[in-house]
N, CA, C and O of each residue as an XYZ file, in Angstrom:
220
protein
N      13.682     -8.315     40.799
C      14.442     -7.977     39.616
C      13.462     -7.548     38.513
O      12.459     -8.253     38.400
N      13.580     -6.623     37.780
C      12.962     -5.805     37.115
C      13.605     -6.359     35.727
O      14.821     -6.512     35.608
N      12.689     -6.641     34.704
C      12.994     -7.260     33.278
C      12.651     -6.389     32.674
O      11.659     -5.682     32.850
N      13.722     -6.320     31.602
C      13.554     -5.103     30.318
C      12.395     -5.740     29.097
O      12.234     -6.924     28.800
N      11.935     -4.967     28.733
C      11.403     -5.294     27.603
C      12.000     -4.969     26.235
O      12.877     -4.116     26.370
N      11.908     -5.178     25.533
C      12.729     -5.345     23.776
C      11.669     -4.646     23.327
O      10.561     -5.181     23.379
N      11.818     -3.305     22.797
C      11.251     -2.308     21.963
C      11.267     -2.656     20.351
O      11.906     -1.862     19.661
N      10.671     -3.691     19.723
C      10.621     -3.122     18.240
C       9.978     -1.818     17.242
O       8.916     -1.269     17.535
N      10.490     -1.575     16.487
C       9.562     -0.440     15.699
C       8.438     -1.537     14.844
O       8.653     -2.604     14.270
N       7.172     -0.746     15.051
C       6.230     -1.253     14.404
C       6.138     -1.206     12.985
O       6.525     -0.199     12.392
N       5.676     -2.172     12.382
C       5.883     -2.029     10.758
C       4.461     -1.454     10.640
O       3.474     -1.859     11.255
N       4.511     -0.479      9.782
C       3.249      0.211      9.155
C       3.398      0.082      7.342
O       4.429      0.418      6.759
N       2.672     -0.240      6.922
C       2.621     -0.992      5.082
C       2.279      0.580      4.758
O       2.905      0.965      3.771
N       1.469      1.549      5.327
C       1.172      2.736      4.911
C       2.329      3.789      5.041
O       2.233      4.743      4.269
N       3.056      3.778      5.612
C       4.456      4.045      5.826
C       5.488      3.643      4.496
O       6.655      4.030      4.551
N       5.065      2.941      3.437
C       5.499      2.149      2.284
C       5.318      2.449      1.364
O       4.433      1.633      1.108
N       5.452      3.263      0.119
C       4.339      3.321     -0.997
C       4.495      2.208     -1.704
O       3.618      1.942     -2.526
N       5.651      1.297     -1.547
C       5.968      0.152     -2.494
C       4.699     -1.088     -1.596
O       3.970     -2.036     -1.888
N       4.991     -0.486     -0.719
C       4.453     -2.088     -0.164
C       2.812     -1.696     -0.359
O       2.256     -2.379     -1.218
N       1.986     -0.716      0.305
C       0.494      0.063      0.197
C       0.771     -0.248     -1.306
O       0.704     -1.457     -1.531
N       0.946      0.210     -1.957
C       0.855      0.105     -3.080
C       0.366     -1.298     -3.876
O      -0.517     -1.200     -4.728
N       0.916     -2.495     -3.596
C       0.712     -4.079     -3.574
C      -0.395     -4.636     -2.903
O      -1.047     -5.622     -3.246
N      -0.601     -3.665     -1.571
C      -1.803     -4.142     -0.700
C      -3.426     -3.726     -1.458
O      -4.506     -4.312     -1.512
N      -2.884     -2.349     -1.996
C      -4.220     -1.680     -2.956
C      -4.648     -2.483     -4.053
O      -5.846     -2.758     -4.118
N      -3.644     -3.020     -5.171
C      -3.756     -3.728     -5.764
C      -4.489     -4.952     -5.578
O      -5.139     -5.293     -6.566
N      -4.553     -5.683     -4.598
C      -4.858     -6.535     -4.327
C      -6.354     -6.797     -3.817
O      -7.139     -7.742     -3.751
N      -6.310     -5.362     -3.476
C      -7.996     -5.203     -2.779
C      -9.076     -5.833     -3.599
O      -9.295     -5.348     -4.709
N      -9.876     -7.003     -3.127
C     -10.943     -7.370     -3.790
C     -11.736     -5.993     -4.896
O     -11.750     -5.909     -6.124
N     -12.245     -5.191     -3.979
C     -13.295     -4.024     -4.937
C     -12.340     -3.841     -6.281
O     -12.793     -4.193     -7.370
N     -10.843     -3.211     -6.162
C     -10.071     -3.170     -6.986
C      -9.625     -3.626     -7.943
O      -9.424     -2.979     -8.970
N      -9.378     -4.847     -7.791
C      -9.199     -6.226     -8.401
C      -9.994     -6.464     -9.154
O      -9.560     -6.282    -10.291
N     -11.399     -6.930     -9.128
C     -12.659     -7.010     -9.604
C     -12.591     -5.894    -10.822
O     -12.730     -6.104    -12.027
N     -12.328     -4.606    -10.123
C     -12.725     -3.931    -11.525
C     -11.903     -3.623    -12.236
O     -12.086     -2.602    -12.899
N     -10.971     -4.189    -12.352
C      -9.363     -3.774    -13.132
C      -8.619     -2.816    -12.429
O      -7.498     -2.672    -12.916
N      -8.854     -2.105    -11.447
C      -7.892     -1.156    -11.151
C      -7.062     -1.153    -10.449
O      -7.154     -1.562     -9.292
N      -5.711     -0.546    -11.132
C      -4.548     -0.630    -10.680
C      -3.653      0.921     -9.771
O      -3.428      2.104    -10.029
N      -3.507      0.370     -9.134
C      -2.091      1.604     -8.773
C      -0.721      1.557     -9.351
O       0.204      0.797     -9.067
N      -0.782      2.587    -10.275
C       0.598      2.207    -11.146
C       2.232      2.577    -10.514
O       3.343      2.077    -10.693
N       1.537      4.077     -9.439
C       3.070      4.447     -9.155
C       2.605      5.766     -7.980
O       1.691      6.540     -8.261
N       3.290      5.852     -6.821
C       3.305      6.620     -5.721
C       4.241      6.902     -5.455
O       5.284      6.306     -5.187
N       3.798      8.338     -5.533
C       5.555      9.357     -5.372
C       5.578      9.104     -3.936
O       4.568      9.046     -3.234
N       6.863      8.945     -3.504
C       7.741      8.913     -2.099
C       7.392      9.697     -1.083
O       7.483      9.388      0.105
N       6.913     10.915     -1.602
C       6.116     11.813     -0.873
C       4.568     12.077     -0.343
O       3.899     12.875      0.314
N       4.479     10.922     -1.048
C       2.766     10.812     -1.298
C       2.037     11.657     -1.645
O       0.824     11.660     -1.432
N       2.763     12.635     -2.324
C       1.717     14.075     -3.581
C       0.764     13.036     -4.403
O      -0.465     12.956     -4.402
N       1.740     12.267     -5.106
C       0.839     12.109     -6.397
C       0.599     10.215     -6.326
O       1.565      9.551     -5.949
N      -0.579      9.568     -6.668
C      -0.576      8.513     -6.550
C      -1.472      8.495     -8.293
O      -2.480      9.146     -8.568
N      -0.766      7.620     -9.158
C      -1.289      7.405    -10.270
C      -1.807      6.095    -10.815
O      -1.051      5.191    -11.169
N      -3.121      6.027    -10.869
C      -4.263      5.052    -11.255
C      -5.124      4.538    -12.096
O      -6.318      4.801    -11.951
N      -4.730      3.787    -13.036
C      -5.703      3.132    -14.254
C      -6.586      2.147    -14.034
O      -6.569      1.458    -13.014
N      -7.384      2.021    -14.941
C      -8.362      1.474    -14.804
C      -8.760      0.903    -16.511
O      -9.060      1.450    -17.573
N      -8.620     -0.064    -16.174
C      -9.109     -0.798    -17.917
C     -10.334     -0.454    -17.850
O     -11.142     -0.204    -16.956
N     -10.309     -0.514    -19.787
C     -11.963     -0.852    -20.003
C     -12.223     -1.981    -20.786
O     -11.511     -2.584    -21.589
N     -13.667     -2.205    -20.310
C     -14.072     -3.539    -20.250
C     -15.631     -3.030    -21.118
O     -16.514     -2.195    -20.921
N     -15.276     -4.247    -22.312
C     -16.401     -3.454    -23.466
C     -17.566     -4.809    -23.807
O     -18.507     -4.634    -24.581
């Protein structure tokens, strides 16, 4: 007897801009130096990024 296997779809976070977006944030190098990802178009044209300054 031959057993089926159960196909899930794989989750990809880069597939996400909400979720990539949270993961970037979070990145140590990033973090450290203030910088943020503020907002990623759906399309992934435009990804917009600040960066404090630190005086």
């Amino acid at each position: 007897m031959k057993r089926k296997v159960l196909s899930l779809p794989r989750f990809n976070p880069v597939g996400h801009p909400r979720i990539f977006r949270m993961i970037v944030n979070l990145w140590p190098p990033y973090l450290g130096a203030a910088i943020a990802v503020e907002e990623i178009v759906d399309d992934w044209r435009t990804i917009r990024v600040a960066m404090k300054l630190r005086c």
